[in-house]
C-alpha positions in Angstrom: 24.3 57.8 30.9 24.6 55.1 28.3 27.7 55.5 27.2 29.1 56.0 31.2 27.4 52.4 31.9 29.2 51.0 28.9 32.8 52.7 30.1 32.1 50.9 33.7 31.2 47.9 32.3 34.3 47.7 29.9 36.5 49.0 33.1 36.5 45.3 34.0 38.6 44.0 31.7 41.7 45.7 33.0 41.4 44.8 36.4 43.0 41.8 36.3 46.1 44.0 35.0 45.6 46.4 37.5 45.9 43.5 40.3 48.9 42.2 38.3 50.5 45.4 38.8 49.9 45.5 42.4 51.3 42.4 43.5 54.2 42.9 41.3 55.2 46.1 43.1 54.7 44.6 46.4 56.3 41.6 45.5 59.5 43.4 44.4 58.7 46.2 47.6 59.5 42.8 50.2 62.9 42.0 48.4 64.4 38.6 49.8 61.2 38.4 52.2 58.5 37.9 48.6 57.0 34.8 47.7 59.5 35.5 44.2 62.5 33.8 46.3 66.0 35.8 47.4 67.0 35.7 43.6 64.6 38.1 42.9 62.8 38.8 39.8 64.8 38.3 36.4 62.5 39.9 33.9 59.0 42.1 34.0 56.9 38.5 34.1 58.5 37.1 36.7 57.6 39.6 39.3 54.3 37.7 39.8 54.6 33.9 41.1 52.7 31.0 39.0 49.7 30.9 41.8 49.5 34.3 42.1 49.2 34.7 38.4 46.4 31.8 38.4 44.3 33.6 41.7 44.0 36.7 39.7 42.9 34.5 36.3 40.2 32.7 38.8 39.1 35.2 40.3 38.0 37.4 37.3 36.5 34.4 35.3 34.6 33.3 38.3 31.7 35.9 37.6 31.4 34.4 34.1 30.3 31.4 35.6 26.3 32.1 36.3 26.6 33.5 32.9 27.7 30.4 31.6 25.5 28.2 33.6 22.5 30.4 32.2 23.2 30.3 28.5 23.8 26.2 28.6 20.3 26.0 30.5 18.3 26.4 27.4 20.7 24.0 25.7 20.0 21.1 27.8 16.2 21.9 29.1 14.6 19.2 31.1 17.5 17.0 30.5 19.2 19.0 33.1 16.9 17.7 35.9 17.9 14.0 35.4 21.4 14.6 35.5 21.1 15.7 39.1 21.5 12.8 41.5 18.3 12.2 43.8 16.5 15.2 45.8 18.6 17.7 43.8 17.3 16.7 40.4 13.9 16.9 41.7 14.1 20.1 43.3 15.9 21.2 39.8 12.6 19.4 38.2 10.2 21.7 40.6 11.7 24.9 40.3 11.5 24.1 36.3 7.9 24.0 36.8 7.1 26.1 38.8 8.7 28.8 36.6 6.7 27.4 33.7 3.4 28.0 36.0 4.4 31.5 36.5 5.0 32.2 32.4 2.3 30.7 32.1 -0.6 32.6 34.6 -1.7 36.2 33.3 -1.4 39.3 35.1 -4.3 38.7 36.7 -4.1 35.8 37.8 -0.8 36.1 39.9 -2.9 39.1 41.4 -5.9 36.5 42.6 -3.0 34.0 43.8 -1.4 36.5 46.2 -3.9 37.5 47.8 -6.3 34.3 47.7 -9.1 35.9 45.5 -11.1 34.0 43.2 -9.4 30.5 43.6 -11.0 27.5 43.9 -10.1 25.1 47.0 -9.0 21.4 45.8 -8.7 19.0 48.5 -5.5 16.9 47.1 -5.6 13.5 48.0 -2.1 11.9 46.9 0.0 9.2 47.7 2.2 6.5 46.2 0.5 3.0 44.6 -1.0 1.0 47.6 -1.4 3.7 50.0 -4.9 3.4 50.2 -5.9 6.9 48.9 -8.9 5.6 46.5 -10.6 4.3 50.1 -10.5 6.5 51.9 -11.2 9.2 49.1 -14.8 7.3 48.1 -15.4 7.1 51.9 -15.3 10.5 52.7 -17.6 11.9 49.6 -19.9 8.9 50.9 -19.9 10.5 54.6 -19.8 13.4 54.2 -21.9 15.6 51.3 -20.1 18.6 50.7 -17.0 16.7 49.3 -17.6 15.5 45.5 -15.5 14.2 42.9 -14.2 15.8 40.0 -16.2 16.0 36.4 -14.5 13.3 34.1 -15.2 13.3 30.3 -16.6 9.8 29.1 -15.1 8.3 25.6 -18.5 6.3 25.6 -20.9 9.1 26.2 -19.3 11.7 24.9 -17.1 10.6 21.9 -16.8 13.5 20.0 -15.6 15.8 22.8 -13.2 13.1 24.3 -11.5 12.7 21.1 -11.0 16.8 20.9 -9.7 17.0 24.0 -7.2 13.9 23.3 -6.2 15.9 20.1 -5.1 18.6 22.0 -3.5 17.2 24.9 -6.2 19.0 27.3 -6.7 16.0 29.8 -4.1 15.9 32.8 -5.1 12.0 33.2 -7.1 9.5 31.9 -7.9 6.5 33.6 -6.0 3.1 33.1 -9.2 1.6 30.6 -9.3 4.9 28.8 -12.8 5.3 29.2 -13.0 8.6 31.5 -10.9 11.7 31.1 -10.1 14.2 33.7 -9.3 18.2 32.3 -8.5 21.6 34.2 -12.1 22.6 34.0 -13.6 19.1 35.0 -11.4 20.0 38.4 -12.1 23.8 39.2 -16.5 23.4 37.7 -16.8 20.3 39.7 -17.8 22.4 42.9 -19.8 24.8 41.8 -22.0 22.7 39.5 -22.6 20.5 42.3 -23.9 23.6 44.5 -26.0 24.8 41.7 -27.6 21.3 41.0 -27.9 20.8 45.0 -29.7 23.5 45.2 -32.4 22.6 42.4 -32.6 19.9 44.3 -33.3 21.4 47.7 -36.3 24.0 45.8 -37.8 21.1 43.8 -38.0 19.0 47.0 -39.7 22.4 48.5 -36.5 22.4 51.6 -37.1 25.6 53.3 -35.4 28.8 52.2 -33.2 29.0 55.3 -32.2 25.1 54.4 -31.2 26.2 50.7 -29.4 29.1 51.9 -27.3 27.3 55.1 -26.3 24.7 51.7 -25.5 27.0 49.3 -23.4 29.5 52.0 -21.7 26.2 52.8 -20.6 25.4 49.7 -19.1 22.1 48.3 -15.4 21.2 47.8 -13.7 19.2 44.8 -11.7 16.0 46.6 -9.0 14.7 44.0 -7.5 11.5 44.3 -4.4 11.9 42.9 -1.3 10.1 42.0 2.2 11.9 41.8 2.3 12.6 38.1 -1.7 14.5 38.3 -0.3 16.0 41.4 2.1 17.8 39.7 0.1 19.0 36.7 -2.3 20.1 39.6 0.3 21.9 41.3 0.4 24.3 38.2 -3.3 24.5 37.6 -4.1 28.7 37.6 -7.0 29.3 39.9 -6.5 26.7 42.4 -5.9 27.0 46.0 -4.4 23.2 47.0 -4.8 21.5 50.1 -2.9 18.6 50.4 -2.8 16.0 52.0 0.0 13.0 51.6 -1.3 9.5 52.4 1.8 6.9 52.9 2.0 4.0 55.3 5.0 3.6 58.3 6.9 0.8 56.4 7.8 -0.7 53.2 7.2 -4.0 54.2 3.1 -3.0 54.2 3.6 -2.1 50.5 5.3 -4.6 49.4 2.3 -6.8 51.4 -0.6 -4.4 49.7 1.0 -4.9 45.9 1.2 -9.3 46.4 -2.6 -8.6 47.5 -3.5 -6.3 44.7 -1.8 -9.2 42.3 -3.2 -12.1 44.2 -6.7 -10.4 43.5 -6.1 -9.5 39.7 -5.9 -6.0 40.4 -2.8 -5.3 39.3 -1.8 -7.8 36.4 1.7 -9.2 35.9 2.7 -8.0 32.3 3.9 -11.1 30.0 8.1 -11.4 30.2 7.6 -10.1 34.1 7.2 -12.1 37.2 6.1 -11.1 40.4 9.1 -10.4 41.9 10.1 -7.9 39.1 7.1 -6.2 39.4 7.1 -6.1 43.4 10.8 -4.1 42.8 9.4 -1.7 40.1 6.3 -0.9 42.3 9.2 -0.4 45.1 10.9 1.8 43.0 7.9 3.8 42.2 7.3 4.0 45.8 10.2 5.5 47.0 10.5 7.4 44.2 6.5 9.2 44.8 8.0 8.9 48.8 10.7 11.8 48.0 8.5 13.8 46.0 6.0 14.1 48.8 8.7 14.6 51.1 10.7 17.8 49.4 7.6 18.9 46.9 6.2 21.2 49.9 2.6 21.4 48.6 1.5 18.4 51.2 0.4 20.3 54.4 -0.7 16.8 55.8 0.2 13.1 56.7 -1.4 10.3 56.7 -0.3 7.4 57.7 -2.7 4.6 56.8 -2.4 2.2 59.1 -6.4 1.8 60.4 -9.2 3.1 58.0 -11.2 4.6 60.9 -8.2 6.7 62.2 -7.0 7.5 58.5 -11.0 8.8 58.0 -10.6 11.2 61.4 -7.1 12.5 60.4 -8.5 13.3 56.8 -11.8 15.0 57.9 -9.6 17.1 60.0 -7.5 18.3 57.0 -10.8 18.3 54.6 -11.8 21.3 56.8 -9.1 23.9 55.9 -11.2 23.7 52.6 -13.9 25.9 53.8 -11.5 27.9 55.8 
């Protein structure tokens, strides 16, 4: 059997002499009517034209061409991604990482993801810088009690543990002062901690049993607020079941407004060399940039535009809810 595969596969090399062959002998079968011209052919080589002699070359290197395309992959990595113009480099960039996920998961866990066992909702908050996420994020676990924020790790509190997980590259973002880190577990615990400490809560207050129980079967729900970059490492994390939501607003002139607020406040701080205006048009670029992600990533099942706080809270209650579904 071996040795038959190897004969078939070695068959291929003298096709393209076989083909040869055949136009040859039809080329000299037409006679004054063949592409070879009324003078016929002079010698054996010159029963084939030029372009029919190239079509034949093309045509048998073409299938070398995947092959070629996968050996140089390796060679230029994630380098390949930024050589692709716009939605195409990211959609090179997402497929990239989406491989790595799947390398990465065990056996297992591709067996929980398929069928929606044993994975923990995440309600994905996400949009680019000015959109408003942070608002209506803190609203939302204000209103309503079964939302809660993921576990961060605190440099001040926790030193020792902070700088271990530093070390080893373990926190998917820390926050701009460096004080809190968030890691994969500080994500997928938050939840269930939160039901376990509600609940002490509920017996040590002495709630009725039926009160405890309607909680607990109820369950609570980790709400992220997310910027592009955690969004991605999220969109990777094994064991969670993402529901995402994309927050934006209906025109760029309402970002460029929110970032000359944010500076005007001190909330966003002009770096020494820059002005405003260059950092309006990196923020811009930023935008757009986060804009296009959200648009071709696929993992946002919801918009938001953020135009009025009270109708941005209704729209995202209504998502929040395919997290208990």
């Amino acid at each position: 059997g071996g040795k038959l595969g190897k004969d078939v596969s070695n068959f291929r090399f003298v096709l393209p002499a076989i083909v040869l062959v055949g136009i040859s002998i039809r080329n000299v079968a037409l006679g004054d009517a063949s592409p070879l011209g009324p003078g016929g052919p002079t010698n054996i080589l010159s029963t084939v034209t030029k372009e029919q002699f190239a079509c034949a070359m093309i045509g048998f290197l073409t299938y070398r061409i995947p092959l070629f395309i996968g050996q140089l992959a390796p060679v230029f990595g994630d380098s390949a991604g930024s050589l692709l113009p716009g939605s195409a480099g990211m959609a090179f960039q997402m497929a990239q990482e989406a491989k790595a996920a799947s390398e990465a998961g065990t056996a297992d866990a591709t067996e929980s993801s398929l069928f929606g066992k044993d994975l923990t909702p995440v309600l994905l908050v996400c949009g680019p810088p000015s959109s408003g996420t942070t608002s209506l994020v803190q609203k939302l676990i204000e209103e309503d009690d079964r939302f809660v924020p993921p576990k961060l790790v605190d440099r001040l509190k926790d030193p020792a543990t902070f700088e271990r997980l530093e070390s080893r590259e373990e926190f998917l973002t820390t926050e701009d002062s460096g004080r809190y880190g968030l890691t994969a577990e500080g994500v997928l615990s938050a939840a269930s901690e939160a039901e376990v400490a509600a609940e002490a809560a509920a017996t040590e207050a002495g709630t009725e049993q039926d009160e405890v129980e309607s909680t607990e079967k109820q369950g609570k729900v980790v709400v992220v607020d997310a910027n592009v970059d955690l969004a991605k490492k999220l969109r990777q994390l094994p064991g969670a079941r993402l529901i995402g939501v994309w927050v934006g607003l209906d025109s760029m002139e309402k970002f460029e407004s929110n970032i000359k607020a944010q500076i005007e406040s001190g909330d966003l701080s002009i770096p020494e060399g820059e002005t405003e205006e260059s950092v309006i048009r990196a923020k811009v670029k930023e935008i757009v940039q986060n804009i296009e992600y959200g648009v071709v990533s696929g993992m946002f099942e919801f918009t938001i535009l953020n135009n009025d706080m009270e109708t941005s809270m209704a729209e995202l209650k209504r998502a929040a809810e395919y997290a208990f579904k």
